[in-house]
SERO-4910 file (N, C-alpha, C, O; in steps of 0.05 Angstrom, whole numbers):
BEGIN
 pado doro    nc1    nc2    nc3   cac1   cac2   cac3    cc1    cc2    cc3    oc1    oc2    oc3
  Unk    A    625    -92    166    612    -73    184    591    -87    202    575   -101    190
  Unk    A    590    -86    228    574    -89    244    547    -70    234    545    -48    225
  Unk    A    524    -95    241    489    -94    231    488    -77    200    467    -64    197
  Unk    A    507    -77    178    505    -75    160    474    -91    159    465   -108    174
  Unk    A    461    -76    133    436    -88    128    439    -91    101    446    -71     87
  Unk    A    433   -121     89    440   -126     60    412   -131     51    398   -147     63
  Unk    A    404   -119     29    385   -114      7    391   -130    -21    411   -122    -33
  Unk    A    375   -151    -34    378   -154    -59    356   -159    -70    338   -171    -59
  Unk    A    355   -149    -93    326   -145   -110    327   -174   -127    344   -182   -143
  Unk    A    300   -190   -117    302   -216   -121    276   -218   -161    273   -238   -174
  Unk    A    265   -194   -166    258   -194   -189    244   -161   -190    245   -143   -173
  Unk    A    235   -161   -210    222   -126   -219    195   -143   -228    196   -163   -242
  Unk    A    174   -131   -220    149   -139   -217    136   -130   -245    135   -105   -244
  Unk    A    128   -137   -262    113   -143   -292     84   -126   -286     71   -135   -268
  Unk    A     74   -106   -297     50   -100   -303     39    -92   -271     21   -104   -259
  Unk    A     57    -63   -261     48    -55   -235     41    -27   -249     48    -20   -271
  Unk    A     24    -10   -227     19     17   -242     14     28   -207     -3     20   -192
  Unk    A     32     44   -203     31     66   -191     10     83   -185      7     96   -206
  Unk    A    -11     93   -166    -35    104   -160    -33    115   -136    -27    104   -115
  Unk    A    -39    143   -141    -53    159   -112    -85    150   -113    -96    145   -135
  Unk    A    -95    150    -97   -125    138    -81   -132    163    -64   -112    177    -62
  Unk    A   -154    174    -51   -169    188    -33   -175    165    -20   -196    159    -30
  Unk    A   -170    149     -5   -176    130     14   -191    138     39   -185    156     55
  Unk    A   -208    125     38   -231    131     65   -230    104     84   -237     83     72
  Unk    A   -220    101    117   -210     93    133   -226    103    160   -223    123    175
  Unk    A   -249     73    161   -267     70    187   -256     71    212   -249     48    217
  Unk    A   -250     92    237   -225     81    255   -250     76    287   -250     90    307
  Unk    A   -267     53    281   -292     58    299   -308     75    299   -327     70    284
  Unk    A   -309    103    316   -327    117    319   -316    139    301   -329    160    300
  Unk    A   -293    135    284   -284    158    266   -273    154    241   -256    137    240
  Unk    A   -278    165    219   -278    165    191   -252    184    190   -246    202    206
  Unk    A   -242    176    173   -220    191    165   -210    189    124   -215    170    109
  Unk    A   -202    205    120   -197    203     86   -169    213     89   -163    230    106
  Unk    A   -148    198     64   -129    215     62   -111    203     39   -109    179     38
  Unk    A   -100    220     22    -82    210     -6    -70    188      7    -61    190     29
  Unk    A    -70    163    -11    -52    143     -6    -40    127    -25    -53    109    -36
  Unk    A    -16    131    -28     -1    111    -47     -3     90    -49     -2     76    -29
  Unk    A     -7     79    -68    -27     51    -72     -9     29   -112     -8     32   -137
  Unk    A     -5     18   -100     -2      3   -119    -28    -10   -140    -48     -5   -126
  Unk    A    -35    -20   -156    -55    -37   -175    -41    -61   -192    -35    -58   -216
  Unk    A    -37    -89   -177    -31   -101   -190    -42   -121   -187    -53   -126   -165
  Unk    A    -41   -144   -213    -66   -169   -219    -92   -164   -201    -99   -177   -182
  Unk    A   -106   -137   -216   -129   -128   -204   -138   -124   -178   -161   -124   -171
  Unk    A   -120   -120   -165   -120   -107   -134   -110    -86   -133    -96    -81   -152
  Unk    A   -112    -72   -118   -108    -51   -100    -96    -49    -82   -110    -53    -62
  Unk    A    -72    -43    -75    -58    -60    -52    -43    -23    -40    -28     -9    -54
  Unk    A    -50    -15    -17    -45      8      7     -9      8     -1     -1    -14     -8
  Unk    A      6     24      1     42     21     13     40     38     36     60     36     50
  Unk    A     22     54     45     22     74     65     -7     66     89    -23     52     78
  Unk    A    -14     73    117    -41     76    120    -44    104    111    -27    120    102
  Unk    A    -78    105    119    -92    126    108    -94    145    136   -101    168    139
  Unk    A    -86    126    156    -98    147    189    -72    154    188    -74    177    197
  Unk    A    -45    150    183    -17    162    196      0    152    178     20    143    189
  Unk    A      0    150    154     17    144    131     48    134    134     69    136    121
  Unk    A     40    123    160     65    100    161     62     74    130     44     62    120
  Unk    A     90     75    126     99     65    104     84     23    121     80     17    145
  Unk    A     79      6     98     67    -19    102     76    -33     77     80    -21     56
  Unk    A     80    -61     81     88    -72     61     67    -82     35     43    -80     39
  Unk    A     74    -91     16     62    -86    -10     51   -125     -7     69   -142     -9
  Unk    A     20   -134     -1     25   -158      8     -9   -156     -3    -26   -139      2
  Unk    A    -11   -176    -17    -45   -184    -29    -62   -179     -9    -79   -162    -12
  Unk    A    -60   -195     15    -77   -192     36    -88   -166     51   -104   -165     70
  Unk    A    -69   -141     34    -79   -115     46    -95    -93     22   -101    -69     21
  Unk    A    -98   -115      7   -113   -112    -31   -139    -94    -19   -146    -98      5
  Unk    A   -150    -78    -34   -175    -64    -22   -189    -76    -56   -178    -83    -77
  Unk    A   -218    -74    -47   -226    -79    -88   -227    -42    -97   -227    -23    -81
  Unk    A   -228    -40   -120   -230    -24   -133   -257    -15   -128   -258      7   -117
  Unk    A   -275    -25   -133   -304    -17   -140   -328    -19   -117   -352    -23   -121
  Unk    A   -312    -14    -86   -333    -22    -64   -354      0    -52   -370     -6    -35
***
């Protein structure tokens, strides 16, 4: 098939837990809050959605929020 898109699951991730969040999201002059699906793994916090327009984002340390700020 033409632009078939192939997917393969290269492992299942050890000790992840699933979390909705109330996330609060500075957008300059405007604050915004909103449920966001959120992963918790090796003590981060890591977004799968934003909080301003819950476009879907990938699952990547660098977008880790801390728990306790």
């Amino acid at each position: 098939m033409l632009g078939e898109i192939l997917m393969k699951i290269l492992k299942v991730l050890k000790d992840v837990e699933l979390i909705l969040v109330d996330l609060e999201v500075n957008l300059g002059n405007e604050t915004r809050s909103a449920n966001t699906l959120c992963v918790r793994y090796e003590g981060k916090v890591i977004p799968l959605n934003t909080a301003h327009d819950g476009r879907p984002i990938l699952m990547k340390e660098e977008n880790a929020i801390p728990e306790n700020n």
